[in-house]
TORTOR-875934 format. One line per field, with one value per atom (N, C-alpha, C): atom name; residue in three letters; x, y, z. Coordinates in Angstrom, 2 decimals. Layout:
BEGIN
site	[CA / ...]
code	[ALA / ...]
u	[X / ...]
v	[Y / ...]
w	[Z / ...]
***
This chain:
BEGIN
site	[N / CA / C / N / CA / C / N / CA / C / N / CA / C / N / CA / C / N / CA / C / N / CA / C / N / CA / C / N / CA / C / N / CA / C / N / CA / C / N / CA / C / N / CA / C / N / CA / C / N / CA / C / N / CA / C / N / CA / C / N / CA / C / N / CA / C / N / CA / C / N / CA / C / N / CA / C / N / CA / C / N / CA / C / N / CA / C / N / CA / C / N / CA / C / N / CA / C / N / CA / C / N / CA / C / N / CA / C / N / CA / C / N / CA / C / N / CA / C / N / CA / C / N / CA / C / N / CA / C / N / CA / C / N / CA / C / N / CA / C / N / CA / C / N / CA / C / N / CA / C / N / CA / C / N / CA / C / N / CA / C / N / CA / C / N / CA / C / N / CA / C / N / CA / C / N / CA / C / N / CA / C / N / CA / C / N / CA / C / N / CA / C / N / CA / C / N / CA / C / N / CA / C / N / CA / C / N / CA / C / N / CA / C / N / CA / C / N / CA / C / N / CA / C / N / CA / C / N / CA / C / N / CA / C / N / CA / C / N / CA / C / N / CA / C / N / CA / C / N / CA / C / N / CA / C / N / CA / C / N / CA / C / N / CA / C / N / CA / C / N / CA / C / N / CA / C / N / CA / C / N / CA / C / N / CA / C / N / CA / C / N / CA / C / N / CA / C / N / CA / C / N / CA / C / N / CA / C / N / CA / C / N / CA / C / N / CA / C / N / CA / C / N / CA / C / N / CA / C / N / CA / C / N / CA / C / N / CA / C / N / CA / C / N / CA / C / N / CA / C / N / CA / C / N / CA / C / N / CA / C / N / CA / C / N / CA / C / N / CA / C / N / CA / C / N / CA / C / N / CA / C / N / CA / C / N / CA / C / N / CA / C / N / CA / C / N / CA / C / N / CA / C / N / CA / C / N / CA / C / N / CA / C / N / CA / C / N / CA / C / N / CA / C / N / CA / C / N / CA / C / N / CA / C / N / CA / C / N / CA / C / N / CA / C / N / CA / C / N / CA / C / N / CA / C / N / CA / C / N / CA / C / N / CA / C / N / CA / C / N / CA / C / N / CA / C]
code	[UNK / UNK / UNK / UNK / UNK / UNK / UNK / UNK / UNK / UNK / UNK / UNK / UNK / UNK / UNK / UNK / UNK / UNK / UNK / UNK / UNK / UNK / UNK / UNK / UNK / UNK / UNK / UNK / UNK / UNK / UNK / UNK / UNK / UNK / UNK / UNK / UNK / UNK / UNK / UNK / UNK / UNK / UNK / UNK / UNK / UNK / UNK / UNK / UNK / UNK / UNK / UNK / UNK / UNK / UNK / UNK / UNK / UNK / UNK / UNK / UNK / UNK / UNK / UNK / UNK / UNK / UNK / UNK / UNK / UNK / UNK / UNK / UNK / UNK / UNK / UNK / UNK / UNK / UNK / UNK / UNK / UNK / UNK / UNK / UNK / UNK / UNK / UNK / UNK / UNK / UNK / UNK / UNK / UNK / UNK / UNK / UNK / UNK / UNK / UNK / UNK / UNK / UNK / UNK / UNK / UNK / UNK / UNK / UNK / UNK / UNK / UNK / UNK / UNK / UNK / UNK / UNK / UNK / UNK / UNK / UNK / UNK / UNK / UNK / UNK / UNK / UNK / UNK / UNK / UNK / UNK / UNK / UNK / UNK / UNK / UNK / UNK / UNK / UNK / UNK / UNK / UNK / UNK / UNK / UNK / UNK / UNK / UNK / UNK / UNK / UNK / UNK / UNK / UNK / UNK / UNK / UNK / UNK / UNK / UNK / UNK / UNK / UNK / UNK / UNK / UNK / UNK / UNK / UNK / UNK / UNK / UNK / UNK / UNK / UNK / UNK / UNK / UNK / UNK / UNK / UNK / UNK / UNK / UNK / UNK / UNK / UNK / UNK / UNK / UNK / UNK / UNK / UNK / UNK / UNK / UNK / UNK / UNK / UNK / UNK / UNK / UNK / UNK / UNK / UNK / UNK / UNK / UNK / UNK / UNK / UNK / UNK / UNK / UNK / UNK / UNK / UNK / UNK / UNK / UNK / UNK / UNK / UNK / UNK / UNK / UNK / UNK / UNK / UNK / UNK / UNK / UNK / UNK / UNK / UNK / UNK / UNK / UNK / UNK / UNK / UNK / UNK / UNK / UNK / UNK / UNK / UNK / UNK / UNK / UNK / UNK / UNK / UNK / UNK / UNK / UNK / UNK / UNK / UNK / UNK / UNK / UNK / UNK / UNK / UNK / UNK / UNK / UNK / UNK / UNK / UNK / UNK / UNK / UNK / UNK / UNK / UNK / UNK / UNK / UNK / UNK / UNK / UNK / UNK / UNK / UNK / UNK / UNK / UNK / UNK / UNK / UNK / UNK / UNK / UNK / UNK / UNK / UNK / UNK / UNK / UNK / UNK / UNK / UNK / UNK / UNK / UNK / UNK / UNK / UNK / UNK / UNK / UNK / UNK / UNK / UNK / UNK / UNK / UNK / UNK / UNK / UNK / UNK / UNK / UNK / UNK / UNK / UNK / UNK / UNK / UNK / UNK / UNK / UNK / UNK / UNK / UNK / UNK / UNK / UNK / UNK / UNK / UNK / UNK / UNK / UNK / UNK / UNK / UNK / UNK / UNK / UNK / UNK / UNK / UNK / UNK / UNK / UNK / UNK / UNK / UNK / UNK / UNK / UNK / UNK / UNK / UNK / UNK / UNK / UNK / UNK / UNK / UNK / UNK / UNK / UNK / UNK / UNK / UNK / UNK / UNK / UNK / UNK / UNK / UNK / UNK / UNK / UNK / UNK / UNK / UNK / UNK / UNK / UNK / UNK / UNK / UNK / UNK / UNK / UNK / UNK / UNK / UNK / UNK / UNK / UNK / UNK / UNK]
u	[69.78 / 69.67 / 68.29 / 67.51 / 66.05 / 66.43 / 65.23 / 65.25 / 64.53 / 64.85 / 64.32 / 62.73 / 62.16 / 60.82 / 60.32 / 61.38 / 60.48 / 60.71 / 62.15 / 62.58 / 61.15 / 60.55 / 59.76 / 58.26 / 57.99 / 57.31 / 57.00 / 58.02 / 58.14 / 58.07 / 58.85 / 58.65 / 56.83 / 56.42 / 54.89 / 54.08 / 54.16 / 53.87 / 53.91 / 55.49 / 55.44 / 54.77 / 54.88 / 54.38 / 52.62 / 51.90 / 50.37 / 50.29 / 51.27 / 50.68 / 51.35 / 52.83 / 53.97 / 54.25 / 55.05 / 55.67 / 56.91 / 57.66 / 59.19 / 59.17 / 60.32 / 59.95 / 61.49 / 61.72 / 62.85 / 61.93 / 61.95 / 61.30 / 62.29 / 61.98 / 62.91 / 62.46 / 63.55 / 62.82 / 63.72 / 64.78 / 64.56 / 64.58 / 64.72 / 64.34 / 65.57 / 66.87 / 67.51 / 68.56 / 67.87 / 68.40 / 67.66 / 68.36 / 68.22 / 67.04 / 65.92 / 64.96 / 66.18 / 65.67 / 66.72 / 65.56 / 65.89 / 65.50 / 64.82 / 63.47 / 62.39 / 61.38 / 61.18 / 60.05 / 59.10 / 58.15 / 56.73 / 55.66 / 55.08 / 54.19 / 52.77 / 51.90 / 50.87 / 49.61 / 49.37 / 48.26 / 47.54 / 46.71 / 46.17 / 46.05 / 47.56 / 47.20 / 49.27 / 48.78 / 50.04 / 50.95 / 50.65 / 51.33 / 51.64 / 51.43 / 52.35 / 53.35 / 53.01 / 54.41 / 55.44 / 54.72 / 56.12 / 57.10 / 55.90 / 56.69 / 57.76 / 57.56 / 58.22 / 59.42 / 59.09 / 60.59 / 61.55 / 60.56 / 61.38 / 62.22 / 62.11 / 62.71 / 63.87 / 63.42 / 63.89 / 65.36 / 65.17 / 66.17 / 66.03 / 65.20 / 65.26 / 63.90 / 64.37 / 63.10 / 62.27 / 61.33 / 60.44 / 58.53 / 57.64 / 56.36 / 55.97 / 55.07 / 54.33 / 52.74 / 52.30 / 50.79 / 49.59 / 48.55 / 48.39 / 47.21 / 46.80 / 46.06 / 44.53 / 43.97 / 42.63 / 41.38 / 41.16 / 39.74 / 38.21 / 38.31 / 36.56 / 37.14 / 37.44 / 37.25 / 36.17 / 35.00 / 33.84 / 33.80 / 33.94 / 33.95 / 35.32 / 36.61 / 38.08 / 38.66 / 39.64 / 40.34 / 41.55 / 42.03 / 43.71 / 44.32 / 45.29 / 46.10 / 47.39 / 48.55 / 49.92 / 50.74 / 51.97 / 52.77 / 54.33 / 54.86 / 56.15 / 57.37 / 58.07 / 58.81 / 60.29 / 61.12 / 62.81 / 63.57 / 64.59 / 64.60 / 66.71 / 66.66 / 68.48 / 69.21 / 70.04 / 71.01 / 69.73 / 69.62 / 68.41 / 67.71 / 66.91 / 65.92 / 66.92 / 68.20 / 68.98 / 69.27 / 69.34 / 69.79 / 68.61 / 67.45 / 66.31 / 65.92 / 66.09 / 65.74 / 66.57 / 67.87 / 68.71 / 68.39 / 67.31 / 67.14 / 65.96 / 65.01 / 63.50 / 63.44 / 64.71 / 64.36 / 63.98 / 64.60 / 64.45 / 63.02 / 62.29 / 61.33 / 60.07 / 59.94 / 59.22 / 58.81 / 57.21 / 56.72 / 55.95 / 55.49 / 54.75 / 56.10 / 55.67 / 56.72 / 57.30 / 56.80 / 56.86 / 57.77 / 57.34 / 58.34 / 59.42 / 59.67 / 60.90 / 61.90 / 61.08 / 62.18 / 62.33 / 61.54 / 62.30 / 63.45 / 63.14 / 64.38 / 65.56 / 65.38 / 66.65 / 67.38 / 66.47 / 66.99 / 68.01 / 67.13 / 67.84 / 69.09 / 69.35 / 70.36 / 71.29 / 71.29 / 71.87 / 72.54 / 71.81 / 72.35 / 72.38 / 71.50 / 71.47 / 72.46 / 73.73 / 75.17 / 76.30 / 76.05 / 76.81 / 76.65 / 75.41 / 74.90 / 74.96 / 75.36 / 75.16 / 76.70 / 77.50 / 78.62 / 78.67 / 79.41 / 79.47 / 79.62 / 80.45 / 80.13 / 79.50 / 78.50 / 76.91 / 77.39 / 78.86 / 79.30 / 79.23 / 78.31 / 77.75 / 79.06 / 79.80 / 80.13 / 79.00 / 79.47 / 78.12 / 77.66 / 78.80 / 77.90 / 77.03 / 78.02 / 77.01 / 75.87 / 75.28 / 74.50 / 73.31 / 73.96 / 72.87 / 72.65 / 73.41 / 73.06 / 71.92 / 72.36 / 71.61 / 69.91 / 69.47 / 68.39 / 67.29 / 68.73 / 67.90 / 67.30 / 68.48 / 67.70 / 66.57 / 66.50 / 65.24 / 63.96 / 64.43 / 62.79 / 62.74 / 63.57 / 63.42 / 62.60 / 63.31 / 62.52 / 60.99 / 60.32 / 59.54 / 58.61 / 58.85 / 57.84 / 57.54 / 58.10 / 57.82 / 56.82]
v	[-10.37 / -11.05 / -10.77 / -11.98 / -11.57 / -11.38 / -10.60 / -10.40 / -11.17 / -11.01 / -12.41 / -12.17 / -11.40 / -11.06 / -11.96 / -11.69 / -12.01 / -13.51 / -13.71 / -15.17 / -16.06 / -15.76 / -15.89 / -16.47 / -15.06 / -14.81 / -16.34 / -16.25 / -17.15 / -18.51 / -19.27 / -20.00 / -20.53 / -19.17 / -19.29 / -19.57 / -19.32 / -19.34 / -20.92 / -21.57 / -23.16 / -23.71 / -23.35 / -24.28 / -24.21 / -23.04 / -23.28 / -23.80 / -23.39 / -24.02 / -24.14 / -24.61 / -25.08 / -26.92 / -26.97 / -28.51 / -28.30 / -29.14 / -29.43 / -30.88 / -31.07 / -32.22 / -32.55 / -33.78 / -34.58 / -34.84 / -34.51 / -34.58 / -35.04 / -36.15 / -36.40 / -35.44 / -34.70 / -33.47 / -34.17 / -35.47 / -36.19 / -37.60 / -38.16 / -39.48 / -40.49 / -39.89 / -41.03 / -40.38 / -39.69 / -39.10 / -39.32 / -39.28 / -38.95 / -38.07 / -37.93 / -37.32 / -36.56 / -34.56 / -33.49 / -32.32 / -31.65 / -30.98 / -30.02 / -29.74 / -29.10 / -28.18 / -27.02 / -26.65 / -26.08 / -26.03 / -25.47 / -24.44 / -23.92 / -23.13 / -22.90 / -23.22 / -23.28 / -22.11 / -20.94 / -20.40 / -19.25 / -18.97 / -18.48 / -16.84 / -16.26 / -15.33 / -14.68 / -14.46 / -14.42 / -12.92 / -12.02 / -11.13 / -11.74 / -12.67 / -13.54 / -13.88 / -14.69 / -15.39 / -14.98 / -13.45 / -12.59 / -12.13 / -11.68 / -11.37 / -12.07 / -13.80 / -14.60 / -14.55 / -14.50 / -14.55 / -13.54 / -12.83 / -11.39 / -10.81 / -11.17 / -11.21 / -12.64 / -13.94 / -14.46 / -14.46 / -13.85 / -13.89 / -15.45 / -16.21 / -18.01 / -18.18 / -18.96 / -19.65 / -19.46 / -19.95 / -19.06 / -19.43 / -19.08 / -18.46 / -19.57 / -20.42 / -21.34 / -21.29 / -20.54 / -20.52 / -22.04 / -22.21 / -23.76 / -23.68 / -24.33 / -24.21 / -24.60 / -24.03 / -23.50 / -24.43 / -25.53 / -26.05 / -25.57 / -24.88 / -24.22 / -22.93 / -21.94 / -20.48 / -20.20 / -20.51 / -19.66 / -19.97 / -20.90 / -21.34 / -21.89 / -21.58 / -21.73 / -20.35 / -19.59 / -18.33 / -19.03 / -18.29 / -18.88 / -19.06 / -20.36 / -20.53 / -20.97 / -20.32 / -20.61 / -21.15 / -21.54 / -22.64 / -21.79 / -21.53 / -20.75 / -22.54 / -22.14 / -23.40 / -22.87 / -23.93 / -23.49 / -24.94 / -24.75 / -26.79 / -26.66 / -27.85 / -28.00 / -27.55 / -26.70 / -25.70 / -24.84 / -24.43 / -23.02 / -23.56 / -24.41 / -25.29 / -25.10 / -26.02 / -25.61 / -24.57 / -23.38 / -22.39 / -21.42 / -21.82 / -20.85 / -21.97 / -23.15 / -23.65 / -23.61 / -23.40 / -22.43 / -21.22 / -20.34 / -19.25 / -19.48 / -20.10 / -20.37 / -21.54 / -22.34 / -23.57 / -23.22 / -22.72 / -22.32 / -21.60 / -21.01 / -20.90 / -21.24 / -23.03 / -23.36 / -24.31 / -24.49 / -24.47 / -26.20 / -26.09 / -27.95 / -28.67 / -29.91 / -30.53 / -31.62 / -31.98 / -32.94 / -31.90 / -30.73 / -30.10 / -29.59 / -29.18 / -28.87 / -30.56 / -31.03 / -32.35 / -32.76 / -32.60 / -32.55 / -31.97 / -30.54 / -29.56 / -29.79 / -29.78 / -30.60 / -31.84 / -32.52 / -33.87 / -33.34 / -32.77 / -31.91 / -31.37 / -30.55 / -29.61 / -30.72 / -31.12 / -32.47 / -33.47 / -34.02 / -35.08 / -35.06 / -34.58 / -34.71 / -34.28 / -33.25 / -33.17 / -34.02 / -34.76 / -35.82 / -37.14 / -37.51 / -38.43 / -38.42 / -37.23 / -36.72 / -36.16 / -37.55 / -36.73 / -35.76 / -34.84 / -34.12 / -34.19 / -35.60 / -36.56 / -37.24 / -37.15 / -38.14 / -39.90 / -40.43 / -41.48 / -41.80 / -42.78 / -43.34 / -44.77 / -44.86 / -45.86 / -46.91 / -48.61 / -49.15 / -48.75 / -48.19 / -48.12 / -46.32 / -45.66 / -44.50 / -44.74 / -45.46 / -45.48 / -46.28 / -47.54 / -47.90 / -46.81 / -45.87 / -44.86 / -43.62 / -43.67 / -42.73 / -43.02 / -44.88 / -45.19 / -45.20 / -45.65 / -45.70 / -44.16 / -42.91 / -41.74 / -41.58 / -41.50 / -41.44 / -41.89 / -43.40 / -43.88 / -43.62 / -43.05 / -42.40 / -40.70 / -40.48 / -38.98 / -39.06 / -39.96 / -40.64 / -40.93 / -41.59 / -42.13 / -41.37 / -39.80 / -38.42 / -37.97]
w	[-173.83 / -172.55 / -171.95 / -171.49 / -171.14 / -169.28 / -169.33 / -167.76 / -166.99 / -165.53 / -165.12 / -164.89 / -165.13 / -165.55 / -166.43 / -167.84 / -169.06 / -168.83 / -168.42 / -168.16 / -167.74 / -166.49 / -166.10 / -166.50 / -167.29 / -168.24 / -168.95 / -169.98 / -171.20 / -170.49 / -169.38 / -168.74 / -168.33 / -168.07 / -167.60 / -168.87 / -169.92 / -171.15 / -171.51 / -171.75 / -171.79 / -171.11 / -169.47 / -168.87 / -169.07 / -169.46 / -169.49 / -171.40 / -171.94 / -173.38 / -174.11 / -173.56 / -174.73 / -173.87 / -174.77 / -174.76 / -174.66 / -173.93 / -173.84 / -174.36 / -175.60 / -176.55 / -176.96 / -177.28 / -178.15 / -179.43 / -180.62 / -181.70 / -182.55 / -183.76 / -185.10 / -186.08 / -186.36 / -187.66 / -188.73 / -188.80 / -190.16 / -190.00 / -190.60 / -190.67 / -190.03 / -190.56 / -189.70 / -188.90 / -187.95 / -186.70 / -185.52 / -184.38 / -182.88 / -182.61 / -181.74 / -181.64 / -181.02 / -181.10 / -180.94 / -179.97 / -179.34 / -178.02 / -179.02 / -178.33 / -179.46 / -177.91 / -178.19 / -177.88 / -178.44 / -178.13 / -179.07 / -178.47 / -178.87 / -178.01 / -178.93 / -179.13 / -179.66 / -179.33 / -180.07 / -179.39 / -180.76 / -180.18 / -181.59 / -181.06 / -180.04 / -180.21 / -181.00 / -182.25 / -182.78 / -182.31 / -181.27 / -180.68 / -179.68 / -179.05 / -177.72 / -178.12 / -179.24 / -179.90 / -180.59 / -181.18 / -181.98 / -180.35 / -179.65 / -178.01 / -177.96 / -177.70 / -177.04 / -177.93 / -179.50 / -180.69 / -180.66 / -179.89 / -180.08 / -179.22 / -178.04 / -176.91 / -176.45 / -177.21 / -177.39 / -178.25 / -179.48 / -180.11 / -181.00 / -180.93 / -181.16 / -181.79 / -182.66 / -183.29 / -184.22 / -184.68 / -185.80 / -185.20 / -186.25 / -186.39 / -187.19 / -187.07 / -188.16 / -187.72 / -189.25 / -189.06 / -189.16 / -188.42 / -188.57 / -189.75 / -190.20 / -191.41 / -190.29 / -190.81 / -189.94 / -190.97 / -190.80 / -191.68 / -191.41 / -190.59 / -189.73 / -189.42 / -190.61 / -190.11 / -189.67 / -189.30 / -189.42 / -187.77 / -186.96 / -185.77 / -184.55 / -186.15 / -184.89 / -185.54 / -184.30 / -184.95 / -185.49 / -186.32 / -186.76 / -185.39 / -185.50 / -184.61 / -185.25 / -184.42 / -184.80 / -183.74 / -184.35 / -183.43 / -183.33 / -182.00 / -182.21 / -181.75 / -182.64 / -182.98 / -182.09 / -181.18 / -181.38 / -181.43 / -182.07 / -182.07 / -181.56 / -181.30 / -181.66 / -180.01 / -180.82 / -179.73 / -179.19 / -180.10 / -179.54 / -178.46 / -178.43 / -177.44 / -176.03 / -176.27 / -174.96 / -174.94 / -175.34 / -175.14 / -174.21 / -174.50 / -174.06 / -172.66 / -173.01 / -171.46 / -170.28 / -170.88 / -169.67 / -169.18 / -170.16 / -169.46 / -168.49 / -169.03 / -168.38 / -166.95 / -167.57 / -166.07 / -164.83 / -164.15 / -163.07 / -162.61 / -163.63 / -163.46 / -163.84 / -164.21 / -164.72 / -163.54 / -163.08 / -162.50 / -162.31 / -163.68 / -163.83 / -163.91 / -163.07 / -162.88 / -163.90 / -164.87 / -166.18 / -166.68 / -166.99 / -167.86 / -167.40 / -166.18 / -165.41 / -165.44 / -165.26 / -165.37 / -166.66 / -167.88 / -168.66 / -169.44 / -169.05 / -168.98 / -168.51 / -167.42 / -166.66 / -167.32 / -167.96 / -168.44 / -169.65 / -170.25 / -171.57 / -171.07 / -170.17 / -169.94 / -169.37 / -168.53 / -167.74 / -168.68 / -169.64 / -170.07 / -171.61 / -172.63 / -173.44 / -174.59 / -173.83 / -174.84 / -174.41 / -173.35 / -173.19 / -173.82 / -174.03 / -175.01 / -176.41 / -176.78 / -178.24 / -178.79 / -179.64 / -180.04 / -181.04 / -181.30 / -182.13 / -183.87 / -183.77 / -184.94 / -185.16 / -184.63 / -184.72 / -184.72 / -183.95 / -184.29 / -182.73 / -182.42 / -181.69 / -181.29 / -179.48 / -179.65 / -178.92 / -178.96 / -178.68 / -177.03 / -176.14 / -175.14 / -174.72 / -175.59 / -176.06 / -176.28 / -177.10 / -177.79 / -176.78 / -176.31 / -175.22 / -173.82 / -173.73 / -172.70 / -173.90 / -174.55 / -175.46 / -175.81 / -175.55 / -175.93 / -174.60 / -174.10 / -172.49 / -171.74 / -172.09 / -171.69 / -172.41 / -174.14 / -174.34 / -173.71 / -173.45 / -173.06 / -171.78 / -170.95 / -169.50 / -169.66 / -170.85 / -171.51 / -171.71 / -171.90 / -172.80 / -171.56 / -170.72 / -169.74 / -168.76 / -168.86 / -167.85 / -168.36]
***
């Protein structure tokens, strides 16, 4: 359980250099609740995993060592994504990403059956939040 420190914390972290995202990680699925955090200092991000409990470490492939430092990307996708933006909402600060949070927590397991079996007016509520997701 993070404290509302770190809560905080990690929140302050997305909001200066992560993303709150609906991403397709396959091809014929539903874009699915994704956050990211991008930074090239890889003891922030073991921090954030580690305290987190969620997610993993992806190193970015660096083409100009001589003039960029390595930079890595801390990944959480799915359940996890909602699971950590329940802890952080409340203290997330830029307003694009607080409302997307919200959107996520709010609506996005009501839209999403558990059998991935879409009825037709599911499905037109399901397209329409996206592109409401989409234009924040």
């Amino acid at each position: 359980m993070l404290s509302y420190e770190e809560r905080a914390y990690i929140a302050g972290i997305i909001d200066g250099e992560g993303s709150i995202m609906l991403t397709k990680f396959h091809k014929n699925q539903f874009p699915s609740p994704c956050i990211t955090v991008s930074s090239t200092s890889l003891e922030l991000l073991e921090w954030v995993k580690a305290k987190s409990g969620l997610g993993s470490i992806k190193s970015k492939k660096n083409y100009n060592p001589i003039s960029h430092k390595d930079s890595y990307t801390y990944i959480v996708r799915y359940d996890k994504a909602i699971s950590l933006l329940k802890e952080i909402e409340p203290y997330l600060i830029i307003e694009q990403k607080k409302h997307r949070a919200q959107m996520i927590l709010n609506e996005y397991k009501k839209l999403t059956p558990r059998n991935g079996k879409y009825s037709e007016e599911l499905l037109k509520q399901k397209e329409e939040f996206l592109n409401r997701f989409i234009t924040i």
